[in-house]
C-alpha positions, -999 to 999 in steps of 0.1 A, spaced: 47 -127 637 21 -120 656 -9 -138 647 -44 -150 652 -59 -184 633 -54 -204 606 -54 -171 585 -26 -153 597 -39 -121 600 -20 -97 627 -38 -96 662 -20 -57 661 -43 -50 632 -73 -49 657 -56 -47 692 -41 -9 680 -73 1 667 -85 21 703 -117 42 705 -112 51 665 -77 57 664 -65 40 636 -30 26 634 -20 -5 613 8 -24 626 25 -44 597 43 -78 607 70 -96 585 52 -130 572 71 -161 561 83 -155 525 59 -158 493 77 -190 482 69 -210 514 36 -196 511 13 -229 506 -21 -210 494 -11 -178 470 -37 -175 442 -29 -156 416 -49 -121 405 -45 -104 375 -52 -71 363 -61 -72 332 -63 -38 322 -27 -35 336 -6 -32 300 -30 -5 289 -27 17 320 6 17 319 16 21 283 -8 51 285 12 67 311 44 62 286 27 75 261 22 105 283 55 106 293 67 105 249 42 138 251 52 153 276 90 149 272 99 129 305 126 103 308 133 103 269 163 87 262 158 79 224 160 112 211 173 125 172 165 149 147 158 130 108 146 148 84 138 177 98 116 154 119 127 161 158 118 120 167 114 116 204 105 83 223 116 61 251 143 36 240 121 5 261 92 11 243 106 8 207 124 -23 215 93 -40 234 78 -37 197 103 -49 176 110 -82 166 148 -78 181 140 -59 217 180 -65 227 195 -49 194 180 -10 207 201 -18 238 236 -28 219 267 -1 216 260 4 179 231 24 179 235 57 163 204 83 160 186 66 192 171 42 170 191 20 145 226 14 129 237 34 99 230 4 75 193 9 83 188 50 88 181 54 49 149 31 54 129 60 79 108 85 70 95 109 89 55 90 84 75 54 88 88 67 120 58 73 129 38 48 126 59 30 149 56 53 176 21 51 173 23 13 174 49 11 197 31 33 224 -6 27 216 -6 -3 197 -25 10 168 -21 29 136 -41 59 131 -32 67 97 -51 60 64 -27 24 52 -49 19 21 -25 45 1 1 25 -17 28 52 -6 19 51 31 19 15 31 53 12 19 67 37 39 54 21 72 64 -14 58 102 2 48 104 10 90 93 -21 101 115 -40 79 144 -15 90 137 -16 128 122 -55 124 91 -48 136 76 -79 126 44 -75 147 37 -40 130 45 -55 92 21 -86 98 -7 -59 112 -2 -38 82 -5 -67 60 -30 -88 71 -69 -88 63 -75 -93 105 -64 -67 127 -53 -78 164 -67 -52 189 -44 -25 208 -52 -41 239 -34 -75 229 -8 -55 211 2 -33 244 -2 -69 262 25 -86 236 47 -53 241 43 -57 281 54 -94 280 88 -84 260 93 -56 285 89 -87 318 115 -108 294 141 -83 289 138 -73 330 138 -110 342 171 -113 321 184 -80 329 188 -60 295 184 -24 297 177 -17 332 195 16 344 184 17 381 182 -8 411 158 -10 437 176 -19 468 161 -29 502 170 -21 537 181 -56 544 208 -55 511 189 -75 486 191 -55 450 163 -59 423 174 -40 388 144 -24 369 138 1 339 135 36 354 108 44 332 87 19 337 87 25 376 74 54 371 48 46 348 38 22 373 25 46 400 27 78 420 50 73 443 77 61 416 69 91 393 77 113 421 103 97 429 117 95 397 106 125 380 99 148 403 136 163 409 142 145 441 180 132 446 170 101 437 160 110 401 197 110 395 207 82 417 213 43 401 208 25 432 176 34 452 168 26 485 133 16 500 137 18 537 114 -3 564 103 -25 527 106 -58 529 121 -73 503 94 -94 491 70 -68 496 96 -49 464 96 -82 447 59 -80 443 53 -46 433 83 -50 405 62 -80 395 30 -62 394 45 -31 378 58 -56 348 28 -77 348 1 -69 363 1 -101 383 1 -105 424 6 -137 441 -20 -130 474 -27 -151 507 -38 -146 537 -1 -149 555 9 -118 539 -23 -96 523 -21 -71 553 11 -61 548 9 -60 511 -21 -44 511 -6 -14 531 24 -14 509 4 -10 475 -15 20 494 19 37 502 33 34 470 -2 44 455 0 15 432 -40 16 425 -40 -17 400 -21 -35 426 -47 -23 455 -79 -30 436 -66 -66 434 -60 -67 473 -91 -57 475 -105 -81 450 -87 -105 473 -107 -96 506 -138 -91 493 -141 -124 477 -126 -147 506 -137 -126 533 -151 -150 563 -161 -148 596 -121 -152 606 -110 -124 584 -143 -97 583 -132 -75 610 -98 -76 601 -113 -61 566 -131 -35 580 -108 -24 602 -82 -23 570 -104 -4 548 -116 21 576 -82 29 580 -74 37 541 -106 51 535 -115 19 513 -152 30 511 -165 0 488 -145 -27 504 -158 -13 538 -194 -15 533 -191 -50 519 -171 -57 557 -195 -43 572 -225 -59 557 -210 -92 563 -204 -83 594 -234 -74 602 -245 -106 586 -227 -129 606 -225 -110 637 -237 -137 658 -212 -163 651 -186 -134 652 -186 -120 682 -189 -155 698 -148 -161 676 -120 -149 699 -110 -123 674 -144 -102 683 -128 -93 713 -99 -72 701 -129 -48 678 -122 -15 685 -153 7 707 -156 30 682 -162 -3 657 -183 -19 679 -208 11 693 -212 18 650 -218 -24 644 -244 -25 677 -263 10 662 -277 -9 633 -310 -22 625 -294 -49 601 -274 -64 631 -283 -98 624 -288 -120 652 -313 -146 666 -326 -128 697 -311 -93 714 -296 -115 744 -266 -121 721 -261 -84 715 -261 -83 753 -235 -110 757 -214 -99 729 -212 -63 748 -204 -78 782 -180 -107 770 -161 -75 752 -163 -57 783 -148 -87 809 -120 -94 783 -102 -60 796 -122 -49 826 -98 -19 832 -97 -1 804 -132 -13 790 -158 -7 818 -154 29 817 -174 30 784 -198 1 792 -228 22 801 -228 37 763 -224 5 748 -253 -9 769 -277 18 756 -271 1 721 -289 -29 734 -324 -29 728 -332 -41 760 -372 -44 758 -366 -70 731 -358 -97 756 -378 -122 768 -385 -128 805 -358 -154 807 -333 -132 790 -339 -105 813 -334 -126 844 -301 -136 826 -291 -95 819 -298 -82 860 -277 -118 871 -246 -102 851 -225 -90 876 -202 -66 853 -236 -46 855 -231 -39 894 -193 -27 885 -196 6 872 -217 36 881 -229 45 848 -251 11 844 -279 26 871 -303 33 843 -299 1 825 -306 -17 854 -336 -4 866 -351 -1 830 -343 -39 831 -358 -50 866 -391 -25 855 -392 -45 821 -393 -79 845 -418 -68 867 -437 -54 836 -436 -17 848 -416 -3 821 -425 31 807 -395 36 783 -392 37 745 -397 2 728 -368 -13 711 -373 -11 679 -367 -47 660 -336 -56 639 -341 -60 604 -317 -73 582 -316 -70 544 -317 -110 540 -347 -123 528 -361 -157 516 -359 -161 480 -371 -192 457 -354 -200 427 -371 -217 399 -391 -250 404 -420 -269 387 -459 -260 388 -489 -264 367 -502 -241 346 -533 -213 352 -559 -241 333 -547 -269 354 -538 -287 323 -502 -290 320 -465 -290 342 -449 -257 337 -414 -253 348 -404 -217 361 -379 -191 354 -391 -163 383 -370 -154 414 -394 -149 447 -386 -131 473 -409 -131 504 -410 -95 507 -432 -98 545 -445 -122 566 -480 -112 579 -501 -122 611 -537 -124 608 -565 -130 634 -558 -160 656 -531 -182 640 -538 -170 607 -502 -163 588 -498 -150 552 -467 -141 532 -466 -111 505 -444 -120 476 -429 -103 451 -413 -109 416 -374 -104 422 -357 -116 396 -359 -143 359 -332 -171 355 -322 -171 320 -340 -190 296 -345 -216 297 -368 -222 333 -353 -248 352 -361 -273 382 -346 -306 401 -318 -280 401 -291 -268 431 -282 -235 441 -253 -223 460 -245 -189 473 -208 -178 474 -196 -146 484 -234 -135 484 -235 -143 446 -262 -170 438 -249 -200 416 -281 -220 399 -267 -251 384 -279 -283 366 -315 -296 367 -336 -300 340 -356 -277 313 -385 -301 309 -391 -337 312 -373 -357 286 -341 -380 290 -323 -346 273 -339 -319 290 -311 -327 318 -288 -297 321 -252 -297 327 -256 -266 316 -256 -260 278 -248 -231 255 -287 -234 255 -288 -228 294 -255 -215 309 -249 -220 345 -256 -190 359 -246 -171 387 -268 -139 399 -254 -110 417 -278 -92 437 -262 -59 442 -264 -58 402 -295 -76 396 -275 -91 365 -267 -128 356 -232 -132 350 -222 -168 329 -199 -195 341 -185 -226 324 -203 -257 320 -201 -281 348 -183 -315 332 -218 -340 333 -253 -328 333 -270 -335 365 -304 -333 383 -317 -345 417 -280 -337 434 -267 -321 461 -245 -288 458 -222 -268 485 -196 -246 491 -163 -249 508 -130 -228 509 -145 -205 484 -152 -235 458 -186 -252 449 -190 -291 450 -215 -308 431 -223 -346 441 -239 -370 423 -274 -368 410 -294 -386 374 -276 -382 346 -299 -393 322 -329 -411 335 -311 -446 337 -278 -436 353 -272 -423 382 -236 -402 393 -208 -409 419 -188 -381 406 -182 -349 426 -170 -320 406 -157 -290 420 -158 -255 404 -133 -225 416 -144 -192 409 -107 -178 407 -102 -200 380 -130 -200 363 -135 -239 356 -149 -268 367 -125 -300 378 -131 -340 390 -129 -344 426 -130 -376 442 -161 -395 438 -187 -405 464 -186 -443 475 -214 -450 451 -238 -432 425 -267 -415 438 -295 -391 432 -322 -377 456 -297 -372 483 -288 -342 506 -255 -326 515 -244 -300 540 -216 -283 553 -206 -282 592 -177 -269 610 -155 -267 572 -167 -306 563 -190 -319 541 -217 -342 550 -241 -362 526 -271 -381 538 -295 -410 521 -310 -410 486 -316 -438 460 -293 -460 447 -288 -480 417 -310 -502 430 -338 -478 437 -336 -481 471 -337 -455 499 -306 -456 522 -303 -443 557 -266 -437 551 -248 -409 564 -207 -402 549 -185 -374 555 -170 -365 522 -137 -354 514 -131 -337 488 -95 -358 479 -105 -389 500 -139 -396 499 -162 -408 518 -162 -420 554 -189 -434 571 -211 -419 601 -237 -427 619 -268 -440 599 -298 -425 604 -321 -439 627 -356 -430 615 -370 -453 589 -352 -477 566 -339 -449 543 -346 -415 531 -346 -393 498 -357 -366 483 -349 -342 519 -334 -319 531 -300 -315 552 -292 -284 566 -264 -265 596 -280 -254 620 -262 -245 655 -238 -273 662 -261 -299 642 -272 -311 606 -310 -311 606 -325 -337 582 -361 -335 574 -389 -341 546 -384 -363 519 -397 -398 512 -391 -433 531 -391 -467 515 -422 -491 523 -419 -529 514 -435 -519 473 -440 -483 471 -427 -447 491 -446 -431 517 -444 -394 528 -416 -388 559 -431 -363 583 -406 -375 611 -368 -354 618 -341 -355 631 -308 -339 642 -275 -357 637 -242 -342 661 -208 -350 648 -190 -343 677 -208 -376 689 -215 -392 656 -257 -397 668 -288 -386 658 -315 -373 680 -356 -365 668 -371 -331 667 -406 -327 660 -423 -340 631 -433 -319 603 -468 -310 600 -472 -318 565 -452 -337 536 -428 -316 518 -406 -341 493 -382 -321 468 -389 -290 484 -366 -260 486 -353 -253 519 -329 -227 540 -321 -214 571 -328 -180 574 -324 -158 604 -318 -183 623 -344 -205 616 -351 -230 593 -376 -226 563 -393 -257 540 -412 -244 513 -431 -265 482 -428 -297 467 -450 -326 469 -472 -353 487 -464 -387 478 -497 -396 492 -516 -372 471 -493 -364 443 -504 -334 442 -479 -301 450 -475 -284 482 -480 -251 485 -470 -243 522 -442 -228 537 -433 -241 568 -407 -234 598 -387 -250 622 -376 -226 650 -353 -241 673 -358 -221 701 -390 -228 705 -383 -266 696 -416 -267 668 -427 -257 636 -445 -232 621 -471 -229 591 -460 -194 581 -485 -191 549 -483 -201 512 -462 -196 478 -470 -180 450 -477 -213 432 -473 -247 444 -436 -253 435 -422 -285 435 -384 -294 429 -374 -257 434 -345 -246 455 -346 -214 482 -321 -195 498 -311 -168 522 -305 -138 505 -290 -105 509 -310 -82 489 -294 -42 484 -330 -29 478 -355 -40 509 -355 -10 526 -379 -11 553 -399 -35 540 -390 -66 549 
């Protein structure tokens, strides 16, 4: 197979994607069983979509194969359906059967009302009649007992009714049994390459479209017993026979593309809203482009956009992966058009267009000149536009004339052209929760508001202002010394404390669920309890799962466990622990590892340490830090190729002292260089890195003990920090983040 990465996603997928001609190319990938990282998605709405359609079918006469007259009753159903709600499913199968439903013994037990409250059972998995009258009642009970439809007789007679949802979901899971062992299946699904799967003719094509037509719609198949798929895989039929039956797919990455492009041709929609489900939730900067190319191709409109945005997003890493060079022109003139292309200065749009150009020369420098009015070229700096007029691809073609001269006039500070207007993106700089003091000054207050920084303002001289706005309220109750992590742009707030006693520590309670916010629905969703409450610790994501290190317990003990939540599964587990308990220290991620540095020990002291963790090994060791005798109560966060550490407090021989001084640690060389020093104290601040820069905003002085109110940032680019304004309030032990808000417009 042809294939690009760790993820196994076809390079054809892109490569046959030229100038908006879409074409997907489907490779054979290693079969499911081998397949070390299938999760499993289920549709749970599966058994009643399906058992609808029968019902539909029962209505509309199709496929019947249980049919007799009783009682001058004309009783019609699907032989399948009846036996998936009886206690003995095989028996409606055996040679014996006389009127489509029973044996002789039992036909003096049905009534025309008995019947039928079996067929409404059996296909609906309800009872619309009235069972309070005696003589209804015992006519039901007389069918269930004939046809032993002990599910039925224990609704009728007990005091707690069992939805119709579980009921169709009980009849579905007989249906799976009696096709896994064989009983009652009247066709076979055969694949090109000879291997035969045996199924229930009606069920296929309740299943979907494509079956129903194929099966129902007078075709020569409709009357055939053996049915052959050709140019299917076979485990591409396993898995739709699975889904059909279950409503269960086993996805990864080795084989999503071409599963996804088989549920689309056989218009199985539950089966293709799960593939979707799939991509959207463990969509990376490896697989985006692949996505949006998928979805542009099917029309997938939702699952597009969400591509795209992340795209847009992460377009600076991106087009630097070797993947970004295989995007189709039409793809790429569409990504370079829009304001929200996120990236840290235009020069990288620039490169990205020319490094796309050089990787096929031939066939690509015809439409460079178009692609190079996309660039916003009077949004480079002087150095960048010596960079642009030294690319020779520019002297190449013909077309670039203009370009050129509008960047040599822009050099020599001529230029009379339209300005470029300035990328905007819809990620903005949100705080979440923290710890202030009241409006009288006379008492601690923690907070339950979401913040975003709606603009930053410049004023006279070096004057700077932010304008806030209320975004959003955590669930009660307000929370700080908390973490937040943000996974598949959804915002999980976890742990920290309600208010200052040993209890207040969250972990969190049915008083205060862990919550996880989803901006494009401005609604808190609720997630299980992480296994220990916890405050001062460190939380991050990895591989779509959230690790949370560490961290005070209860005032007098302090963690080594590391728990890991997965979203898929909805629940918290132990991972290994860190090489001892600590609180008050940072953790990162870098290049797919997890890094943790300093904090306070057992002992109460500050350590310098810095560990890679693993989350099945450990710890390691790394490079200690090299300013002061330890840290806590910082800040550690990716940026470029490095971890930058700053704020927090450092140890003196009897008390702590504010740390002003930073640095950058590299793990390619395990060392840690300085960066200039912060120009105030920020200790249990909140802090992010947001387009492309990093932000520290709030917490306190140890000097003063007093809150800070500033928000400061670090651009590394320009190698110094900024004082950008204040917050709302002076927030201490909050937490911020970088997030992507639908509703901005143009005002961020």
């Amino acid at each position: 197979m042809d294939q690009i990465g760790r993820k196994g996603t076809p390079r054809a997928l892109l490569q046959n994607q030229k100038y908006g001609t879409h074409q997907l190319i489907c490779h054979s990938p290693s079969t499911l069983q081998k397949d070390p990282d299938l999760f499993s998605y289920i549709l749970t709405s599966h058994s009643d979509t399906l058992f609808t359609c029968l019902h539909g079918f029962k209505e509309d006469k199709v496929l019947l194969d249980c049919i007799s007259d009783f009682q001058g009753t004309s009783l019609q159903a699907h032989r399948l359906v009846l036996a998936a709600a009886s206690q003995t499913p095989d028996a409606f199968f055996c040679s014996k059967l006389k009127f489509g439903l029973g044996v002789d013994e039992i036909a003096h037990h049905m009534t025309p009302i008995g019947l039928g409250a079996v067929l409404d059972f059996a296909y609906c998995g309800d009872i619309p009649m009235d069972l309070s009258k005696e003589e209804i009642l015992e006519e039901v009970l007389n069918a269930c007992r004939g046809l032993e439809m002990e599910r039925l007789r224990r609704r009728c007679s007990s005091k707690v009714l069992t939805s119709s949802s579980s009921e169709r979901e009980k009849s579905l899971a007989v249906i799976n049994d009696m096709w896994e062992r064989g009983v009652g299946c009247d066709i076979t699904i055969q694949a090109e390459s000879g291997e035969s799967y045996p199924a229930h003719r009606v069920v296929l094509a309740a299943g979907g479209d494509y079956f129903r037509a194929l099966l129902c719609g007078g075709l020569r198949e409709s009357s055939e017993d053996v049915v052959c798929l050709y140019g299917v895989a076979s485990w591409i039929i396993e898995s739709i026979l699975v889904f059909i039956y279950t409503g269960q797919l086993k996805l990864g990455w080795s084989q999503i593309w071409e599963l996804t492009d088989a549920m689309f041709q056989f218009q199985l929609q539950g089966a293709l809203s799960l593939c979707m489900d799939f991509l959207n939730v463990r969509m990376d900067e490896s697989s985006c482009l692949d996505v949006l190319v998928l979805a542009e191709s099917y029309g997938l409109v939702q699952l597009g956009q969400a591509a795209e945005d992340y795209t847009l997003a992460h377009f600076q890493c991106i087009s630097a992966g070797e993947k970004f060079n295989d995007v189709p022109c039409s793809l790429l003139d569409k990504l370079l058009e829009r304001d929200s292309l996120c990236v840290e200065s235009e020069i990288v749009v620039f490169r990205a267009v020319t490094s796309w150009v050089e990787d096929n020369p031939t066939e690509r420098l015809p439409v460079l000149p178009g692609l190079l009015c996309r660039v916003r070229l009077p949004l480079l700096s002087f150095p960048e536009l010596q960079e642009a007029l030294s690319c020779s691809l520019l002297y190449q073609s013909p077309g670039t004339t203009g370009s050129l001269e509008d960047l040599q006039s822009l050099l020599e500070g001529d230029y009379k052209g339209p300005h470029g207007r300035p990328r905007t993106t819809n990620h903005a700089l949100v705080l979440v929760g923290g710890d202030t003091v009241d409006g009288e000054f006379m008492k601690r207050v923690p907070s339950n508001t979401l913040w975003l920084a709606q603009q930053f303002q410049r004023g006279p001289d070096l004057i700077r202002s932010v304008e806030w706005r209320q975004y959003a309220k955590l669930p009660e109750p307000p929370r700080f010394r908390h973490s937040i992590c943000l996974l598949n742009n959804k915002l999980y707030v976890l742990g920290g404390r309600k208010y200052y006693g040993r209890l207040d520590i969250l972990k969190s309670t049915v008083l205060s669920p862990l919550c996880r916010f989803d901006p494009s629905t401005c609604k808190w969703e609720l997630v299980p309890d992480m296994l220990s409450q916890r405050d001062y610790f460190s939380a991050v994501c990895l591989g779509g799962k959230i690790y949370v290190l560490g961290g005070n317990q209860d005032d007098s003990q302090y963690l080594d466990a590391v728990e890991c939540y997965d979203p898929e599964e909805n629940t918290w587990r132990q991972a290994h622990p860190m090489d001892r308990a600590m609180c008050g220290h940072a953790a990162a991620v870098l290049d797919g590892k997890i890094y943790i540095s300093g904090g306070c020990d057992t002992n109460q002291h500050y350590v310098p340490f810095m560990w890679h963790y693993d989350p099945s090994e450990g710890c390691s060791s790394r490079a200690h830090m090299t300013v002061g005798a330890g840290r806590a109560g910082h800040i550690m966060l990716a940026m470029g190729r490095g971890l930058v550490v700053a704020g927090g407090l450092h140890q003196l021989l009897t008390s702590s002292e504010d740390q002003l001084l930073c640095e950058v640690y590299d793990p390619t060389r395990d060392s840690w260089s300085s960066i200039p020093a912060m120009p105030r104290p920020h200790v249990s601040p909140g802090a992010t890195v947001h387009n492309g820069k990093l932000y520290v905003v709030g917490g306190y002085s140890a000097s003063t003990t007093k809150a800070i109110n500033w928000l400061h940032c670090y651009d590394p680019m320009q190698g110094c920090w900024e004082a950008l304004g204040t917050m709302p309030h002076p927030y201490t032990d909050l937490a911020a983040c970088s997030l992507l808000v639908p509703d901005l417009g143009d005002k961020h």
